[in-house]
C-alpha positions as CSV (number, residue, x, y, z in Angstrom):
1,X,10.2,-11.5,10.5
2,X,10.3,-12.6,6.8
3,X,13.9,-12.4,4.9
4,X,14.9,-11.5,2.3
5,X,14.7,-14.3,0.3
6,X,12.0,-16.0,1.6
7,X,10.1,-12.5,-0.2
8,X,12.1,-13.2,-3.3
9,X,10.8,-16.7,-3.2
10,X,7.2,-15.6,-2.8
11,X,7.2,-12.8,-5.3
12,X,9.4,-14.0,-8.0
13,X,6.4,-16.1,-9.8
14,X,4.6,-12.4,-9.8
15,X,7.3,-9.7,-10.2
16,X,10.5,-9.5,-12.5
17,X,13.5,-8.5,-11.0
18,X,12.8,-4.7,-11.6
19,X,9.4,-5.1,-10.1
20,X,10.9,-6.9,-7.0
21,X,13.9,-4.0,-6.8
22,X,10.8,-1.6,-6.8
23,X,9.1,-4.1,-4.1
24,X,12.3,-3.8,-1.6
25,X,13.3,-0.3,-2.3
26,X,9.9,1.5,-2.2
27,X,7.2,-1.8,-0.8
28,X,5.7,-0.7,-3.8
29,X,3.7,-3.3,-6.3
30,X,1.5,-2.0,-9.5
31,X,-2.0,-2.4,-9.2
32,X,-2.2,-4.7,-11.9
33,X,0.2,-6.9,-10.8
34,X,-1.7,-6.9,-7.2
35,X,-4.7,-7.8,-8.7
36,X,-2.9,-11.1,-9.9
37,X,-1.2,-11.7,-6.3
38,X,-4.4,-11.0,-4.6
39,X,-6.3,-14.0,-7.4
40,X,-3.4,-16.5,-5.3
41,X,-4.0,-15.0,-2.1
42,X,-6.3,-16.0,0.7
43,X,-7.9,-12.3,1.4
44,X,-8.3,-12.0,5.0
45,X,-9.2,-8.7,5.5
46,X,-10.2,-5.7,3.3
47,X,-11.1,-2.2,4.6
48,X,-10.7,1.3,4.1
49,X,-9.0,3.0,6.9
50,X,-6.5,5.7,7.9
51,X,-3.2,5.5,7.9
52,X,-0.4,8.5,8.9
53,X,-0.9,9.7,5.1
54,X,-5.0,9.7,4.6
55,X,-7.3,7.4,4.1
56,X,-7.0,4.3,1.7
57,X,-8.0,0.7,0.6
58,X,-6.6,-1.5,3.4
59,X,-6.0,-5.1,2.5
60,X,-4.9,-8.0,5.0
61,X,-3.5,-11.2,2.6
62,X,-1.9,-14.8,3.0
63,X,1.0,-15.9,0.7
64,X,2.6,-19.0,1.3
65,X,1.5,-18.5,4.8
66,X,2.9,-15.6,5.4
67,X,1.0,-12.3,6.1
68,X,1.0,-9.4,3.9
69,X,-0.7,-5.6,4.1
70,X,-0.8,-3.2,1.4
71,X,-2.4,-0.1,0.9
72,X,-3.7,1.8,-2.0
73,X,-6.8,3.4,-3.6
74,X,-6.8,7.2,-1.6
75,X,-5.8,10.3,-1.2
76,X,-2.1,11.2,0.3
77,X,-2.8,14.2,2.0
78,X,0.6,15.5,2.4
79,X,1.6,15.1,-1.0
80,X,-1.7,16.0,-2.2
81,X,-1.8,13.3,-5.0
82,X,-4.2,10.5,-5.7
83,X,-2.7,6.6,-5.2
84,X,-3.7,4.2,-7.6
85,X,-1.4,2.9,-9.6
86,X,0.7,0.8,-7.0
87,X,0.3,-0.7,-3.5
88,X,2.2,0.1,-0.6
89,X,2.8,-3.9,0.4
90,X,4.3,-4.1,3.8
91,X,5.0,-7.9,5.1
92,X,6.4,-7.5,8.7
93,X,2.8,-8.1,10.0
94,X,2.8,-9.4,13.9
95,X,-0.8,-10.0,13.6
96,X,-1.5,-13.6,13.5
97,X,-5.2,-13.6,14.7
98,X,-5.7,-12.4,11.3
99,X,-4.9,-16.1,9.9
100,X,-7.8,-17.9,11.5
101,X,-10.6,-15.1,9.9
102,X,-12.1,-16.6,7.1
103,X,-11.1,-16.2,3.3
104,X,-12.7,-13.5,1.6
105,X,-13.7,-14.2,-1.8
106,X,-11.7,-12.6,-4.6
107,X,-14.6,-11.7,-6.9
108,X,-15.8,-9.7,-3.2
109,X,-12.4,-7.9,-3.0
110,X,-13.0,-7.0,-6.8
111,X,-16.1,-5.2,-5.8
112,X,-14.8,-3.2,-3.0
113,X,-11.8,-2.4,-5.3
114,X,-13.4,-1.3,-8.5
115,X,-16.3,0.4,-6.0
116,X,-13.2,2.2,-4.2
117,X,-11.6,3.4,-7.3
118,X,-15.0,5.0,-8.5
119,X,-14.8,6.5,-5.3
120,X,-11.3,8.1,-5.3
121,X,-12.3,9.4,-8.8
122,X,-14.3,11.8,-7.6
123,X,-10.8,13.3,-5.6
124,X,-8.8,16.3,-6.7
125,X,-5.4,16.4,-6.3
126,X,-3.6,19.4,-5.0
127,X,-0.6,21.3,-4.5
128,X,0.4,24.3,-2.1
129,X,4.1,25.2,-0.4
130,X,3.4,22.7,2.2
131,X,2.7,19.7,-0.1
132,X,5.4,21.1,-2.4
133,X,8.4,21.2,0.9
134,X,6.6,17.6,1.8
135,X,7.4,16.1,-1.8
136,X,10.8,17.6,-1.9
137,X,11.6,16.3,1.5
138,X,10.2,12.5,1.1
139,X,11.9,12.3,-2.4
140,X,14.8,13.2,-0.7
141,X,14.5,11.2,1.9
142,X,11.8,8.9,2.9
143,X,7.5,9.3,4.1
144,X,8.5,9.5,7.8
145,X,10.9,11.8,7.8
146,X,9.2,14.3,5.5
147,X,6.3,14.0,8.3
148,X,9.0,14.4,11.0
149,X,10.2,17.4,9.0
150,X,6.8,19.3,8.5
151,X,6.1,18.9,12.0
152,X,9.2,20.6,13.6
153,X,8.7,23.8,11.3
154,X,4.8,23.6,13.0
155,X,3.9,23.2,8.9
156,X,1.4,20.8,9.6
């Protein structure tokens, strides 16, 4: 497990301290500042895969040898709104096969980003009463318990 300030340490040459409050409060980087991580990173794995929410723009990254996921670039299906101007980064990653694939390089991961936000352009986003009780709930709370929510009133 990564603490704290070992994050802090990673992050600190990439993120003001509002940026890194944002970071611990919500895992949540700005696609622009991502882009400037990812130049530092070794890229070990990018992808576009499901998650609980929809699909997005998976990517598997090395910082100071530690291992980093985030998420961006799709469509939230129970908020019903297009992500693309942050990452979800998540850094708790029990993974470690993923340190012996080879680097991917960035100028690659620049094509599949750019490619995947051409292709999320082309998405509408939405709203009905579910998406609406979903947004309430997860403001209010958090992602997962929104889900949990939805789910017991059989809304999803």
């Amino acid at each position: 497990m990564i603490e704290t300030k070992e994050i802090t340490k990673i992050f600190e040459k990439y993120l003001n301290k509002k940026e890194l409050k944002n970071l611990y409060l919500h895992n949540r980087i700005s696609h622009n500042k991502m882009l400037k991580i990812l130049k530092d990173a070794q890229i070990k794995k990018i992808d576009i895969d499901y998650n609980a929410y929809g699909e997005f723009l998976f990517i598997v990254f090395l910082l100071e040898n530690k291992l980093f996921q985030a998420f961006s670039l799709g469509l939230h299906e129970y908020r019903g709104k297009i992500i693309k101007d942050y990452w979800e980064v998540w850094w708790d990653i029990n993974d470690e096969i993923y340190k012996t694939f080879p680097d991917i390089p960035y100028n690659e991961v620049l094509e599949e980003i750019n490619y995947r936000q051409k292709e999320i352009e082309k998405l509408k986003p939405y709203e009905d009463d579910t998406t609406a009780m979903y947004n309430m709930i997860a403001d209010l709370c958090d992602e997962d318990a929104a889900l949990a929510e939805l789910e017991d009133f059989n809304l999803i």
